[in-house]
C-alpha positions, -999 to 999 in steps of 0.1 A, spaced: -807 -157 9 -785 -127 -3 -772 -103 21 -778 -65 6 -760 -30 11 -793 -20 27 -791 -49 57 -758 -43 66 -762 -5 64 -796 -14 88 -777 -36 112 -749 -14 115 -774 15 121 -790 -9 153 -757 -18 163 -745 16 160 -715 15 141 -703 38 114 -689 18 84 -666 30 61 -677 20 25 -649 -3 23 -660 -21 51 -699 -26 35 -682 -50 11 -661 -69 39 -693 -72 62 -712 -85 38 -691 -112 26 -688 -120 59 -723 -122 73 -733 -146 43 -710 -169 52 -722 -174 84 -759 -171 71 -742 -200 43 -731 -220 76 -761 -216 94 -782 -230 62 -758 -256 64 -768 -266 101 -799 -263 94 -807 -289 67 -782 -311 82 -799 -346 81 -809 -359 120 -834 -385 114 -827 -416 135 -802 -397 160 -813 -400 194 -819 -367 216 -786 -354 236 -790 -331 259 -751 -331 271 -722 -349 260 -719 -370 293 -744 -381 320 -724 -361 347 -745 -341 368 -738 -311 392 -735 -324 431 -743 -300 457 -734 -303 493 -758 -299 521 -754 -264 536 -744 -263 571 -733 -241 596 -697 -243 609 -685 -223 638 -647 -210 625 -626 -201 664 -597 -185 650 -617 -154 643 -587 -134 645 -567 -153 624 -594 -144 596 -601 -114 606 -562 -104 600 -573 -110 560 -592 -79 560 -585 -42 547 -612 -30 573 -634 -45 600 -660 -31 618 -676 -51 651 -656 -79 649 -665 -85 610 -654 -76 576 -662 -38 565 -671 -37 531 -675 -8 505 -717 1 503 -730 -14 469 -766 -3 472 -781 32 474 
């Protein structure tokens, strides 16, 4: 598949960017060769290779959440710009 003046000049216009007519030429070059590579990737053979879904068997381990009373409020408390009933004040994020 060929990349036309027209496609890049449509992409660009859905992206849009104003290309310089110098560019056109650049962008298309470009663009086939990852449309080349992606061809490439495509018909690569995989019959007989067994389904991967990662590289290694690791898996994510979560810990159990738990509730842990902290008794040095003050001590953390002492990390905060502003606090407000004996907690951290925070800047509103919601309307």
């Amino acid at each position: 598949m060929q990349v036309s003046k027209e496609e890049i000049l449509h992409i660009a216009n859905l992206a849009q960017l104003e290309l310089k007519e110098d560019e056109i030429e650049k962008y298309m070059l470009h663009l086939q060769d990852i449309l080349n590579f992606a061809n490439i990737v495509k018909n690569a053979p995989v019959e007989g290779l067994d389904i991967t879904v990662g590289a290694n068997e690791l898996k994510n381990v979560f810990r159990k959440d738990e509730v842990k009373q902290f008794e040095d409020t003050n001590s953390l408390l002492q990390n905060a710009p502003t606090q407000e009933q004996n907690m951290f004040k925070i800047p509103k994020v919601i309307n």
